[in-house]
N, C-alpha and C positions, 0 to 999 in steps of 0.2 A: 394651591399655590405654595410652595418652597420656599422658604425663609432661612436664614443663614441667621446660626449664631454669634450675638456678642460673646466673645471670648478673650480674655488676655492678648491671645497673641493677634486678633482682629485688630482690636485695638493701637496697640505696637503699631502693625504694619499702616494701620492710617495714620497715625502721629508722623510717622516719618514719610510717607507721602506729601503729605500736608508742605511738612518741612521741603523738602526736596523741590514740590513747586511751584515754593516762594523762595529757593534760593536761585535756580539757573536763569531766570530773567533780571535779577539783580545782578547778576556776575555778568553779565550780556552787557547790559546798561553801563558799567565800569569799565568795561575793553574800549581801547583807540587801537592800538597794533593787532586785537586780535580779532578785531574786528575786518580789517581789511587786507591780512594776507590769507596767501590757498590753506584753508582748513581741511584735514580728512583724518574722517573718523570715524569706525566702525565700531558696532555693536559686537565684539570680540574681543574674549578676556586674555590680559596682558600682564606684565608683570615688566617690573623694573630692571633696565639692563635690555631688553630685546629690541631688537632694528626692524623698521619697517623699510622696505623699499618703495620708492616711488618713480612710477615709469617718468622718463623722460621724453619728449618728441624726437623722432629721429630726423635728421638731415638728409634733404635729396637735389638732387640740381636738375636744372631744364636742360633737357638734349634737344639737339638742333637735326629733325629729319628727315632728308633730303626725301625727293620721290625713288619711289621705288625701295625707298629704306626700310630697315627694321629699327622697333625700338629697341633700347641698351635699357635692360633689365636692372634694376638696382634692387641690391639684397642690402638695405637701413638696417642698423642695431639703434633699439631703445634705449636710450640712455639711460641708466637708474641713480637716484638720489638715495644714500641710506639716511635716515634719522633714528637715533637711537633714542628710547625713551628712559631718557637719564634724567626724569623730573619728577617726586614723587611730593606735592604739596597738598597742603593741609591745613585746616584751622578747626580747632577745638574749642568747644566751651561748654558751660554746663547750666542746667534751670531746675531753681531747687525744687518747687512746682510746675510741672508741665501741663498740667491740667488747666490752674490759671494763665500758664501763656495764651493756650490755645484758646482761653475762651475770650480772649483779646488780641486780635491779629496783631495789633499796632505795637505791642509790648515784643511777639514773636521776631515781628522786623528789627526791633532794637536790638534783639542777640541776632539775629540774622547777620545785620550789613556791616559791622565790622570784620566778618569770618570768610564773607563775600569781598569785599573789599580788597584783605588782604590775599587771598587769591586771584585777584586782578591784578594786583601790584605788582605778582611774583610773574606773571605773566608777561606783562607789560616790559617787565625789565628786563628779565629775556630775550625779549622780540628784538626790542630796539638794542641793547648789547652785541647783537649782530653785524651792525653798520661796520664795524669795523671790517669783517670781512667779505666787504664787497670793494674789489679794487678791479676787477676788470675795465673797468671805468675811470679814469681821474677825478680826483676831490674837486670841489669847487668851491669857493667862499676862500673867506680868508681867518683862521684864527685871532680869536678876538676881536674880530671885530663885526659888526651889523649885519646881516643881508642887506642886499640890494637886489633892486628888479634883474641886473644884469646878473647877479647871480642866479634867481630862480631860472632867468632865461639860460642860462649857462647848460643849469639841470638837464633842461629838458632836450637842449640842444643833443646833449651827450648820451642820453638815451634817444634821442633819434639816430642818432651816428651809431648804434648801437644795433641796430633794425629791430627795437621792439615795437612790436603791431601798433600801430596806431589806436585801433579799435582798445587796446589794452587800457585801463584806468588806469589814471598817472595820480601820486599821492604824494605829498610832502610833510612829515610831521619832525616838527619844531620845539624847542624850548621853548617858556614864556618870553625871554627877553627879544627873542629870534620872530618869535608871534609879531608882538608888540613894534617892531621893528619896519614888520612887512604892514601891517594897517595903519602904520602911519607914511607910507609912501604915495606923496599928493595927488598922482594921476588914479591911485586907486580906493583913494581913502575920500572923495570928492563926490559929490553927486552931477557935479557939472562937466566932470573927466572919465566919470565910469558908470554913470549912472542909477538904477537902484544899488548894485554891489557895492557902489563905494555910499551909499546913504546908510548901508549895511553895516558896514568897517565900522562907518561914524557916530550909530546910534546904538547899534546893537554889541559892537565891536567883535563883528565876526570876518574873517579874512576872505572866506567865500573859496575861490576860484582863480587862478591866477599862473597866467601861461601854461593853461592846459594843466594843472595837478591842483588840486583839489589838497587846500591845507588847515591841519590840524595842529593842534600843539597838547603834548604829553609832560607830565611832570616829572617822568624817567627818563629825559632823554639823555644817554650816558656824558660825563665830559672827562677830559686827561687830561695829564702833563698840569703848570703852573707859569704863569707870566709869559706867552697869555696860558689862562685855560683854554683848552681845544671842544667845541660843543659839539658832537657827533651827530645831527641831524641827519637826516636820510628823506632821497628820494626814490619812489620804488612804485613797480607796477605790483598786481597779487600773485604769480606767480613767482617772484623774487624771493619770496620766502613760505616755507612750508612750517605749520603747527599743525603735529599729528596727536591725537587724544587717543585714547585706546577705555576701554573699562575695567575694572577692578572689580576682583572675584569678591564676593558677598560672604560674609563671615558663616564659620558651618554650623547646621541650624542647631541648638541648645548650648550652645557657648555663651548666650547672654548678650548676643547681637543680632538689633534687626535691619536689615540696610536695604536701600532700594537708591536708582538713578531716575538723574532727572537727565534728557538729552534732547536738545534744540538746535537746529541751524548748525549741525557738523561740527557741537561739541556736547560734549555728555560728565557728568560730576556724581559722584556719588555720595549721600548721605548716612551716615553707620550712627543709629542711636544705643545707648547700653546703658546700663545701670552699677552705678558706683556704690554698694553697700556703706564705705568707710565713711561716704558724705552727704549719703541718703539723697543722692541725686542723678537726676538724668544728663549722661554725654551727650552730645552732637558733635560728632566730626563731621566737615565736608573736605571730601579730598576728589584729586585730580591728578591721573599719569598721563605725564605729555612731553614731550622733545620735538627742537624747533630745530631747525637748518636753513642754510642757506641752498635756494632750488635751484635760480639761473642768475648767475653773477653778474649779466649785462644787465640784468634788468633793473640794478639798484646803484644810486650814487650818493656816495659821503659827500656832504653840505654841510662845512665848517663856516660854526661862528663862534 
């Protein structure tokens, strides 16, 4: 039987394993935006500055064919989407023992989730930063003031008139005050007008469902201007927006870095541990290259409140 040595660098490379994955399901857990637009992401090394292409569906019309016709060939060009991955975040931090982290998981989460965290954040704000440029659609709502059902219905209205798929998930993610607005609307916030959902609103104080999009409330969601302020909420299917992740080349090996990735669900992060002589302690970076765009402009609509 074959047995493998403990070794230094054995060692290393489980440590940062270890690390790696107990951060990509934390960082999972903290996404709302990146959780529900189109993710693509390959196991293929990228670097800051480069454009990924993303096909588009092409357009084709129904011909009408008489008897005895022939069909009218149509030669569709794929649309492409560029996204440039002009994101290169990060969060460092350092443990002066790593030996006792690791032999307490609960300690290791404690440097974990604020590193995780704030790589969620940077995300998050990104995503939803977007809203602004979806205007193929008219705004709806009105600055500063409340949602109302007529606005949600509004949304959805105007991405129907849009012709996106039915079959498409419809999404709506809100400010707190915008949340708070919509679960207090009494046909839906009732058990006797909406039944379990609104016993939902009532007790749990969750929004649920609500003319077909499915809403959320995010603590980035962007606002502008002054008197009123403008809250840039967004309604959007997944294809409305693209987050493309790419991976990051791994430090070369005797430079006194050992780095491995963690990758789930069409995103991937990677963890670089090193060692700091000056401070007699061990790094951890977790970092992430990714650029966001906008994919199909019908498919999102600014919901001002």
């Amino acid at each position: 039987m074959s047995t493998t040595a403990i070794t230094p660098t054995n060692v290393a490379n489980a440590i940062v394993k270890l690390v790696a994955v107990d951060a990509l399901p934390a960082l999972m857990g903290n996404l709302v935006m990146g959780n529900l637009v189109n993710r693509d992401y390959e196991p293929e090394l990228a670097q800051t500055g480069d454009t990924i292409n993303i096909p588009m569906p092409a357009t084709l019309v129904a011909n009408n064919i008489a008897a005895g016709g022939t069909v009218q060939a149509q030669n569709p060009n794929l649309g492409n989407a560029q996204i440039v991955l002009n994101t290169h975040a990060e969060a460092t931090f350092q443990i002066p023992d790593v030996t006792k982290v690791l032999a307490v998981p609960d300690l290791l989460r404690l440097y974990m989730q604020p590193a995780v965290i704030a790589l969620a954040e940077r995300i998050e704000t990104d995503l939803l930063n977007l809203a602004a440029q979806f205007t193929a659609n008219g705004a709806v709502g009105t600055p500063g003031t409340a949602p109302t059902e007529e606005t949600v219905d509004a949304a959805e209205t105007a991405l129907f008139q849009a012709k996106v798929p039915a079959s498409a998930t419809r999404y709506l993610v809100v400010d707190s005050n915008a949340y708070s607005a919509l679960r207090q609307i009494p046909r839906f916030s009732e058990f006797s007008s909406a039944g379990e959902a609104g016993l939902r609103a009532l007790v749990d104080g969750t929004v649920g469902k609500m003319k077909d999009f499915f809403i959320l409330r995010s603590q980035f969601v962007p606002k502008s201007g002054s008197a009123p302020v403008v809250t840039n909420n967004l309604a959007f299917t997944k294809n409305a927006i693209g987050l493309v992740v790419r991976r990051l080349p791994k430090p070369l090996p005797g430079t006194g870095g050992v780095a491995e990735y963690a990758e789930m669900g069409n995103f991937g992060i990677r963890v670089v541990m090193s060692y700091l002589p000056n401070t007699l302690t061990q790094q951890f970076t977790v970092d992430v290259l990714y650029g966001c765009a906008v994919l199909q402009n019908k498919c999102g609509v600014q919901v001002y409140s």
